[in-house]
PARO-665409 format. One record per residue (C-alpha): residue in one letter; x, y, z; residue number from 1. Coordinates in Angstrom, 1 decimal, padded with zeros to 4 digits. Each point is the difference from the previous one (the first is absolute). Layout:
<mivos>
MIVO   aa        X        Y        Z     i
MIVO    a        X        Y        Z   NUM
...
</mivos>
This chain:
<mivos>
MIVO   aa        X        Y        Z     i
MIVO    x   -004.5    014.0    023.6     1
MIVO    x   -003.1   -001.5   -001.4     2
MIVO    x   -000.4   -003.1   -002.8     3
MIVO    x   -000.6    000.2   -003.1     4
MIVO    x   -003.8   -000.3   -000.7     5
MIVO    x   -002.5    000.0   -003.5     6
MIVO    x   -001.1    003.8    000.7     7
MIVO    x    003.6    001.4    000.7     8
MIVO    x    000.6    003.5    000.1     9
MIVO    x    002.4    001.7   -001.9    10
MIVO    x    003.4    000.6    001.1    11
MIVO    x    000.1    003.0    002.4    12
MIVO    x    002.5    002.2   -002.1    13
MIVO    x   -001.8   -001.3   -003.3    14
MIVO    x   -001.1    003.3   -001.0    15
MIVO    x    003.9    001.3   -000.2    16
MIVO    x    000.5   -002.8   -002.6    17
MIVO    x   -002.6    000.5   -002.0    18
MIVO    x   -000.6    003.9   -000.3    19
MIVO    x    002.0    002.3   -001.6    20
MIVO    x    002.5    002.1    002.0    21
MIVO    x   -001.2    003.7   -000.1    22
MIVO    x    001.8    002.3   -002.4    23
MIVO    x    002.0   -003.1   -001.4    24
MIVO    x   -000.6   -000.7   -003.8    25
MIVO    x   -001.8   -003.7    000.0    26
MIVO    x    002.4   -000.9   -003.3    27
MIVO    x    002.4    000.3    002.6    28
MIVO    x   -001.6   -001.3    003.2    29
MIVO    x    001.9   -003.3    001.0    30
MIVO    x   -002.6   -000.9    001.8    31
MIVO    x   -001.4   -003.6   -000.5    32
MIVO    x   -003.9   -000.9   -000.3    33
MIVO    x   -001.0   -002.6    002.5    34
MIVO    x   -002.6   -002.8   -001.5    35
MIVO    x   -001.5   -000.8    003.1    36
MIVO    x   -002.1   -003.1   -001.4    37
MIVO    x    003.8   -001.5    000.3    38
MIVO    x    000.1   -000.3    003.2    39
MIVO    x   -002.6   -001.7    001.0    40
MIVO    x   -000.1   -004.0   -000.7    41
MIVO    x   -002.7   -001.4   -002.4    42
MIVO    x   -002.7   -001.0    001.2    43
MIVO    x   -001.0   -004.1    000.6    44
MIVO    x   -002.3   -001.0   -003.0    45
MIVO    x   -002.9   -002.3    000.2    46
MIVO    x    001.5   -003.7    001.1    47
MIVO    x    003.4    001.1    000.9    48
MIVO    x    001.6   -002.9    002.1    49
MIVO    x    001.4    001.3    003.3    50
MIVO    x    003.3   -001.8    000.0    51
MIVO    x    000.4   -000.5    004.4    52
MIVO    x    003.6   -001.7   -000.3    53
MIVO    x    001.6    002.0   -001.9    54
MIVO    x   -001.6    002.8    002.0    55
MIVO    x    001.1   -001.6    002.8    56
MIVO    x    003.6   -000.2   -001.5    57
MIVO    x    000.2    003.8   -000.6    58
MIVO    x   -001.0    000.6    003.0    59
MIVO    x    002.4   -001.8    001.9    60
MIVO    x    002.9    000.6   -001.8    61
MIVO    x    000.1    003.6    001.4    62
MIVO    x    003.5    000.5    000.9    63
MIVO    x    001.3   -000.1   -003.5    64
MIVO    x    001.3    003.0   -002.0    65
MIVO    x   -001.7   -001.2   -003.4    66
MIVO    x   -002.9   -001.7   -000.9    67
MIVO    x   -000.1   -001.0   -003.9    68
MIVO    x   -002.9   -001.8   -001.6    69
MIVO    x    001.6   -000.4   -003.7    70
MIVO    x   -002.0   -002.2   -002.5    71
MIVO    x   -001.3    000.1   -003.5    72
MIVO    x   -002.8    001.9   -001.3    73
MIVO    x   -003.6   -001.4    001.7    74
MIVO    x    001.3   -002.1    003.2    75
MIVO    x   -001.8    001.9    002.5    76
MIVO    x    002.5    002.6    001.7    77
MIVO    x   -002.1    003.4   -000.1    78
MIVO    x   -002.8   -002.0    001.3    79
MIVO    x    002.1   -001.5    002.8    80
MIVO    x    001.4    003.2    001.2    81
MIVO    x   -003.4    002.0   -000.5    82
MIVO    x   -001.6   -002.7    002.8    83
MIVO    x    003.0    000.0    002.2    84
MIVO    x    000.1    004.0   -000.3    85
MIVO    x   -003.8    000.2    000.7    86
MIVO    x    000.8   -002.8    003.0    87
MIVO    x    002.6    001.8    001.9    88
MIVO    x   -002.2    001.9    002.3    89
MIVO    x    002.7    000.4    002.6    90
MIVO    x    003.1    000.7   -001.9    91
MIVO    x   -000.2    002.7   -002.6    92
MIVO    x    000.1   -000.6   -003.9    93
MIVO    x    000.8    002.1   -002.9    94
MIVO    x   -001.0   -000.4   -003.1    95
MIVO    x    002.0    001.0   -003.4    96
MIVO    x   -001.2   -001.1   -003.4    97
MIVO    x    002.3    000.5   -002.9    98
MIVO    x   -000.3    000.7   -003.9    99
MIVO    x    002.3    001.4   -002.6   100
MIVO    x    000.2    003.3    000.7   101
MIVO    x    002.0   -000.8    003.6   102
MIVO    x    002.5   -000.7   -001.7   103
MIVO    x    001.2    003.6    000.9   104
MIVO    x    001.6    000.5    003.4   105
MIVO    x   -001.2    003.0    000.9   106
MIVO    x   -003.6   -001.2   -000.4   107
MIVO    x    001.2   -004.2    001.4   108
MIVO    x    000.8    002.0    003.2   109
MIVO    x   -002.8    002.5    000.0   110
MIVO    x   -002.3   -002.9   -000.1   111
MIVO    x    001.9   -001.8    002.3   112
MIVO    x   -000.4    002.7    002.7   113
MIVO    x   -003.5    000.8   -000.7   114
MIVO    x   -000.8   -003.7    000.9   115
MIVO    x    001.6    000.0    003.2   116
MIVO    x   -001.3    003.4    000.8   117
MIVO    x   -003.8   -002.2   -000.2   118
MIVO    x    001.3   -001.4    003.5   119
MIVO    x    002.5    001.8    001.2   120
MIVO    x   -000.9    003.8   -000.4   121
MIVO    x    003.2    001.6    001.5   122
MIVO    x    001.8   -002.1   -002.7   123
MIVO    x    001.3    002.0   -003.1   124
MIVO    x    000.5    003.7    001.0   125
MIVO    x    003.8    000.6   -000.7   126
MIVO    x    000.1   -002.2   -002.7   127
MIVO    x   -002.5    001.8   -001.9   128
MIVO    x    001.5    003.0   -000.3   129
MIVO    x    003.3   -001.6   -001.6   130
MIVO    x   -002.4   -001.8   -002.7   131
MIVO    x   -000.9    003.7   -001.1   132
MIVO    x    004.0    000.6   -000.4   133
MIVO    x    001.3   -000.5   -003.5   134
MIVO    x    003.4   -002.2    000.1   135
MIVO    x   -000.3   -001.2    003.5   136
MIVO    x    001.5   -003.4    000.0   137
MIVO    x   -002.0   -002.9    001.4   138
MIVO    x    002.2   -001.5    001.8   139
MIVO    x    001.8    002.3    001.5   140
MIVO    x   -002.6    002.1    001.0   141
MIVO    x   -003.4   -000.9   -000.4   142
MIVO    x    000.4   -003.4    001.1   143
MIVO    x    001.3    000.9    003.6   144
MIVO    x   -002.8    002.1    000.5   145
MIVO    x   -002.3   -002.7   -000.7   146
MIVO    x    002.3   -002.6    001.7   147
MIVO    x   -000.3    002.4    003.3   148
MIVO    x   -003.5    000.8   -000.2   149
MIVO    x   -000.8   -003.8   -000.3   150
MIVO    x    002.1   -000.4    003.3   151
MIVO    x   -001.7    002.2    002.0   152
MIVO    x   -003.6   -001.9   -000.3   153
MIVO    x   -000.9   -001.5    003.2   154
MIVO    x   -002.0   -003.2   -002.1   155
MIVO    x    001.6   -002.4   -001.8   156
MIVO    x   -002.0    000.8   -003.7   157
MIVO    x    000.6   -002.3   -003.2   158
MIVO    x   -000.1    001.9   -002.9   159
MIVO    x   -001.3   -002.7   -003.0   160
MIVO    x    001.2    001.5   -003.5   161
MIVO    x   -001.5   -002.3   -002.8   162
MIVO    x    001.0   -000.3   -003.5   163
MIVO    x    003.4    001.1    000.6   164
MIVO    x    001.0   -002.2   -003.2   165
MIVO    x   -001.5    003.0   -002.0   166
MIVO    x    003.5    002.1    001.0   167
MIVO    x    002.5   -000.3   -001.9   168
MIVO    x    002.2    003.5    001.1   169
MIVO    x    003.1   -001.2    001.3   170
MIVO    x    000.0    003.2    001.9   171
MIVO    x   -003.0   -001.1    002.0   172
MIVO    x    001.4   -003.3    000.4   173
MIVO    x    003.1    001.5    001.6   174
MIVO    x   -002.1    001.8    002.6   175
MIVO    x   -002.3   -002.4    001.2   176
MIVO    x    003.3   -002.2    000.6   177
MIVO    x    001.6    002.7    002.0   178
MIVO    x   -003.6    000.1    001.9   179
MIVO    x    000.0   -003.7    000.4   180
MIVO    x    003.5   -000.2    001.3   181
MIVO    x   -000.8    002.7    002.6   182
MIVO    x   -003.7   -000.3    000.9   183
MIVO    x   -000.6    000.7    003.8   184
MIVO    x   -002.0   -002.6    002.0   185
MIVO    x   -003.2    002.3   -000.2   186
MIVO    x   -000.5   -001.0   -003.6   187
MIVO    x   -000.4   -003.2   -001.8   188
MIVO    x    000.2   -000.1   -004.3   189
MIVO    x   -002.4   -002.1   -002.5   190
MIVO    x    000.8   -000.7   -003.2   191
MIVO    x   -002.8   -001.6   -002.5   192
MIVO    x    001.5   -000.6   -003.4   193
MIVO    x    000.2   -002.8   -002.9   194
MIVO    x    003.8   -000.5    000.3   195
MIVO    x    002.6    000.8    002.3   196
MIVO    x    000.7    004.2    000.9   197
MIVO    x    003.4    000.6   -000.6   198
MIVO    x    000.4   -000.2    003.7   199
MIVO    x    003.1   -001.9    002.0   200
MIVO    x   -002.8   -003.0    000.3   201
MIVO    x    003.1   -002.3    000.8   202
MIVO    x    001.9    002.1    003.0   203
MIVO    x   -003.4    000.6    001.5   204
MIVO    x   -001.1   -003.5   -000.3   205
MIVO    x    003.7   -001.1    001.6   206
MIVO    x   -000.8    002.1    002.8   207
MIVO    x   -003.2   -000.9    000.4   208
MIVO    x   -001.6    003.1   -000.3   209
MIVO    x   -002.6   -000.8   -002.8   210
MIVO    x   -003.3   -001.7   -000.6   211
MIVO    x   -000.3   -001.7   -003.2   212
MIVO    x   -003.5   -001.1   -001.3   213
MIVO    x   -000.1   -001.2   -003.6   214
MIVO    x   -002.5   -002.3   -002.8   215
MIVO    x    001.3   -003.1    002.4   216
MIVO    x   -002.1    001.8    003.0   217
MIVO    x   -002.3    001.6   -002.4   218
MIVO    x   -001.6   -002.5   -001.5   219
MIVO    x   -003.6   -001.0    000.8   220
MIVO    x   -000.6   -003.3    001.6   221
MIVO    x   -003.1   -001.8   -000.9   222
MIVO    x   -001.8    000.9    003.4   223
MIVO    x    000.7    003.6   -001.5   224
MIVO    x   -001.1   -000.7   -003.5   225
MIVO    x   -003.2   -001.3    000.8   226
MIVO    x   -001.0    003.0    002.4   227
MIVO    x    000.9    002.2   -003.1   228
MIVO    x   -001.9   -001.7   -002.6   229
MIVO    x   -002.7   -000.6    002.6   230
MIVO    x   -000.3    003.4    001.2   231
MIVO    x    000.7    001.8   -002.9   232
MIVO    x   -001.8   -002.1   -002.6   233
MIVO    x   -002.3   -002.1    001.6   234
MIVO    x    001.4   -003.1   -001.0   235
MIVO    x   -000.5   -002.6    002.3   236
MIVO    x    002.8   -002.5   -001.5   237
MIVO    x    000.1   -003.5    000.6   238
MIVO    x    003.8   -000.7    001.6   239
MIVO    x    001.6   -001.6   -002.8   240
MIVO    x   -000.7    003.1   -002.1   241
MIVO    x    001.6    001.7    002.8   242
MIVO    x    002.9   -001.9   -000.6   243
MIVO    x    000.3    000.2   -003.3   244
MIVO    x    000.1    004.1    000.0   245
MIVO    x    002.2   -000.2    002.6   246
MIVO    x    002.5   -002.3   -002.1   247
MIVO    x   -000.6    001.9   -002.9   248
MIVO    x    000.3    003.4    001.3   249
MIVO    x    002.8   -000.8    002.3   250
MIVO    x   -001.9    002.1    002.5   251
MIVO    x    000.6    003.4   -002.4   252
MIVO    x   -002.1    002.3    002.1   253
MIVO    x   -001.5    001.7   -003.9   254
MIVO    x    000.4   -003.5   -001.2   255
MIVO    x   -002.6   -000.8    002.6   256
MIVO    x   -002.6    002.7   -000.7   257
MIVO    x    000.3   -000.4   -004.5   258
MIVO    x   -000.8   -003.8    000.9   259
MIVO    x   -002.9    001.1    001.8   260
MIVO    x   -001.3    002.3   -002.2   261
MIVO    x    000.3   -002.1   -002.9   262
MIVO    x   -002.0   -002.4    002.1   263
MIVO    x   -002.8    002.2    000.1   264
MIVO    x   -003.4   -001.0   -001.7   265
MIVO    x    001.4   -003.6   -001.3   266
MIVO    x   -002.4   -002.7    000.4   267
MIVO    x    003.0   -002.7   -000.5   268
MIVO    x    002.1    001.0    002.6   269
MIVO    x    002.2   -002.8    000.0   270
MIVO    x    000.6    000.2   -003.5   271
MIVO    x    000.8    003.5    000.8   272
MIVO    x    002.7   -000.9    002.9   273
MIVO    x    001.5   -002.8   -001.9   274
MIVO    x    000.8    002.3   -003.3   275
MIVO    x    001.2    003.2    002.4   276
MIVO    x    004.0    000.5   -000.9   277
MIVO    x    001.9    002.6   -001.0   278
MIVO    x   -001.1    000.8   -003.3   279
MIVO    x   -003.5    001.1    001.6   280
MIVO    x   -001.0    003.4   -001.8   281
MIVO    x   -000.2    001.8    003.4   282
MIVO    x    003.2   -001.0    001.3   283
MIVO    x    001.6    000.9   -003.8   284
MIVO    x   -001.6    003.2   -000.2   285
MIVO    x    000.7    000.7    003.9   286
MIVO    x    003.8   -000.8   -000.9   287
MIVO    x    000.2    002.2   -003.1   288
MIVO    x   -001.5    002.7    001.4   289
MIVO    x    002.1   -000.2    003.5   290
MIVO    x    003.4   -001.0   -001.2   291
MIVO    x    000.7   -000.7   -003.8   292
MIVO    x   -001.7    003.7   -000.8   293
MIVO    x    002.3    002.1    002.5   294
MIVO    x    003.6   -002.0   -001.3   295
MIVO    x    002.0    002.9   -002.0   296
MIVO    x    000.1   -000.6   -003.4   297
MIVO    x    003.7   -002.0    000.0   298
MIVO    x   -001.5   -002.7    002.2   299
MIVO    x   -003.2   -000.1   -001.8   300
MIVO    x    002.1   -000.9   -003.4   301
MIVO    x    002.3   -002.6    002.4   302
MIVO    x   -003.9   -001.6    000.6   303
MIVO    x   -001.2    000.0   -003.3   304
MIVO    x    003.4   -001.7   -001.2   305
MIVO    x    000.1   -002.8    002.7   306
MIVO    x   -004.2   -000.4    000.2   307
MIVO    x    001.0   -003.7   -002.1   308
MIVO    x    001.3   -001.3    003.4   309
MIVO    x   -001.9   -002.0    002.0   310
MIVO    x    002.5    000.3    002.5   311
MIVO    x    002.4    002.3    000.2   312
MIVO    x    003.7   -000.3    001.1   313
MIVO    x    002.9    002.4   -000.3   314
MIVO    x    002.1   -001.7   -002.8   315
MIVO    x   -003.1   -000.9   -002.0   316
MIVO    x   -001.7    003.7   -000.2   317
MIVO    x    004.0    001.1   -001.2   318
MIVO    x   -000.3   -003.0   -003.0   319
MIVO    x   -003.6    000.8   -000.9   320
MIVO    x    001.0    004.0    000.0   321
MIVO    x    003.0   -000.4   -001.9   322
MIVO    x   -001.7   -002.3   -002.2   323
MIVO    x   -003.1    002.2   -000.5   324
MIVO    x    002.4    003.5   -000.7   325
MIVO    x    002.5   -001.8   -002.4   326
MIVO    x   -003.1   -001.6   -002.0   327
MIVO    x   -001.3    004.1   -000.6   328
MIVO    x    003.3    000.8   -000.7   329
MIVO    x    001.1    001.4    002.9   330
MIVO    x    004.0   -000.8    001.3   331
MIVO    x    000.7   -000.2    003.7   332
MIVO    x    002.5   -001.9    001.8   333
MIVO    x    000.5   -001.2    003.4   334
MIVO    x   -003.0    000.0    001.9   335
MIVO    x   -002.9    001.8   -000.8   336
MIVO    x   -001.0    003.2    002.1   337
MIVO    x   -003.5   -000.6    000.1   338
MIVO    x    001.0   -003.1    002.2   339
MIVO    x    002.6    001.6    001.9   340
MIVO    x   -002.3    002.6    001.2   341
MIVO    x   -003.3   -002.3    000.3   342
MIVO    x    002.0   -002.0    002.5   343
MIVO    x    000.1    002.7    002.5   344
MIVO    x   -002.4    002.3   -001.3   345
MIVO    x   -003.2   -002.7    000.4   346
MIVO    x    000.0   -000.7    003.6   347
MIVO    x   -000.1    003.9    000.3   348
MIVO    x   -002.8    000.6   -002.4   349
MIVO    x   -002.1   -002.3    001.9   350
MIVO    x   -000.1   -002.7   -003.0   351
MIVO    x   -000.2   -003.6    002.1   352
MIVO    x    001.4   -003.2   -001.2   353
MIVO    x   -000.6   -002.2    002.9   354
MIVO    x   -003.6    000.1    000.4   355
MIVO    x   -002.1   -002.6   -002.1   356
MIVO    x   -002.9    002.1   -001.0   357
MIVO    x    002.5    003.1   -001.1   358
MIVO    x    002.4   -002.3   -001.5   359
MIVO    x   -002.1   -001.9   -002.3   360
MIVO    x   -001.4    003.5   -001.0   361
MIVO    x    003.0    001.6   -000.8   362
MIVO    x    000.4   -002.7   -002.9   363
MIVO    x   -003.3    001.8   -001.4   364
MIVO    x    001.3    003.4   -000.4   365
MIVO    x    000.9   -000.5   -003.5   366
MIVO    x   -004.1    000.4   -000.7   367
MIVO    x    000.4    003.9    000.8   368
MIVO    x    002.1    002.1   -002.6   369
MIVO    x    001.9    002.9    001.3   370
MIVO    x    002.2    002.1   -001.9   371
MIVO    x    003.6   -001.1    000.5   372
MIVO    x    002.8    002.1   -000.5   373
MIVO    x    001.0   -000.7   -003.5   374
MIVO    x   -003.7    000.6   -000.9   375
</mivos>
């Protein structure tokens, strides 16, 4: 069993995934396509801080079953997990990236084993052949395959799977429960995402089989802010300044590195530090693009309607919806379902309302004009 390294090799059985079975019609082939550019993590960009407690924390915390970094959009968690992945020379590390598309659990699992196949090349054999098998259940079948291949590794490997808040398949939720609830020893799970999976968080945390490392640990001190702007930027701030970002950014890892940049080629820089908030164009534009954009179009409309609030609190979105729908016309009673579903739809969609710089630029998102759904 080797770690995971930059140069990987492909999985040893990746050529029975990705060609054709002979004879077999392709329209027909259940065969999934490996992107193997997803299993490897990013690599570090120029400045990137190398965060040594909270590798330090990971790597201590070995006995758990689960480790989840969960945290908005921008606080640092690929980063984090890409350094402790590349600093776990001993212990072997794979790497999954997700995207949309995953979303399928023939191709979630596919992936899955192709990663651990990277360090473990006697891993995914038996369960291969079932993914080919139209109708096999997951649970029931594939899933004790995987379960007993996993076992039967003589390393303890920790398999990082980031951006798990892009699935949304109960299906795949299911499974990766029934594989949490019965992982062997050999194998250790991390979850990246920007709000909680739809895992048992509480039992495991009772039990004390889980890791937790959210914004709270996340968030850039300003020892770490300086070396970012410094080594990234070039800017040799005085400590005050330093201060000030820190305050302002509440140590927002993006936060961070849009201050910086918007630092760049000022003369007055502390007229530059002492007008940096929320409403900076980077950070709007940053927050548009990240969040706002990729709401569906229900909570988009719930936005547009509530984008008057400064602040924003449960009974007062319901009285400035009901008030904005019966003013076009529109009869609804009891409370309105935009709200309803914002309420627990938000913290899944990775929109923040705790965090200074994201909350005062929520209240900006009335300058962008999307259509709604009465439009």
């Amino acid at each position: 069993m080797t770690n995971q390294a930059p140069n990987a090799l492909k999985p040893t059985w990746s050529t029975q995934l990705t060609s054709s079975v002979p004879g077999r019609d392709p329209a027909h082939d259940n065969r999934t396509l490996i992107v193997f550019s997803k299993l490897q993590p990013p690599a570090a960009r120029r400045g990137t801080v190398v965060r040594q407690e909270l590798l330090g924390r990971l790597s201590e915390d070995n006995t758990t079953k689960l480790v989840a970094v969960v945290a908005p959009t921008g606080w640092g968690k690929t980063s984090l997990l890409a350094q402790w992945c590349s600093a776990s020379e001993t212990a072997p590390t794979a790497w999954l990236s997700l995207d949309q598309g995953d979303n399928d659990p023939a191709r979630f699992w596919a992936h899955v084993l192709a990663a651990m196949n990277m360090v473990a090349p006697e891993i995914g054999f038996d369960a291969l052949q079932l993914l080919a098998v139209p109708g096999v259940s997951t649970v029931d079948f594939l899933l004790p395959h995987v379960i007993n291949g996993f076992a039967q590794m003589p390393d303890r490997v920790s398999l990082i799977i980031d951006d798990y808040h892009v699935i949304s398949n109960e299906a795949i939720h299911e499974s990766l429960e029934f594989l949490v609830e019965h992982l062997p020893a050999s194998l250790r799970l991390v979850l990246a995402a920007r709000s909680d999976p739809a895992l048992p968080l509480a039992r495991l945390r009772a039990r004390g089989e889980m890791t937790e490392l959210r914004a709270e640990e996340l968030r850039f001190t300003e020892p770490e802010t300086a070396r970012l702007l410094k080594e990234t930027f070039d800017l040799d701030l005085q400590p005050d300044h330093i201060r000030v970002l820190q305050q302002r950014t509440e140590g927002w890892a993006a936060g961070v590195y849009l201050a910086g940049l918007s630092l760049c080629g000022h003369k007055d820089v502390d007229r530059q530090v002492r007008a940096f908030a929320g409403d900076n164009r980077q950070i709007l534009d940053y927050l548009v693009a990240e969040v706002l954009d990729r709401q569906p179009a229900h909570i988009r409309a719930f936005l547009m309607r509530t984008a008057v609030l400064d602040r924003m609190s449960g009974r007062l979105c319901d009285a400035v919806t009901l008030c904005l729908l019966t003013c076009c016309g529109v009869s609804l009673t009891g409370p309105s379902p935009d709200l309803r579903h914002f309420s627990t739809a938000a913290p899944r969609n990775g929109i923040a309302s705790t965090d200074r710089p994201q909350r005062r630029s929520a209240t900006r998102y009335r300058r962008r004009t999307w259509p709604t759904p009465e439009s």
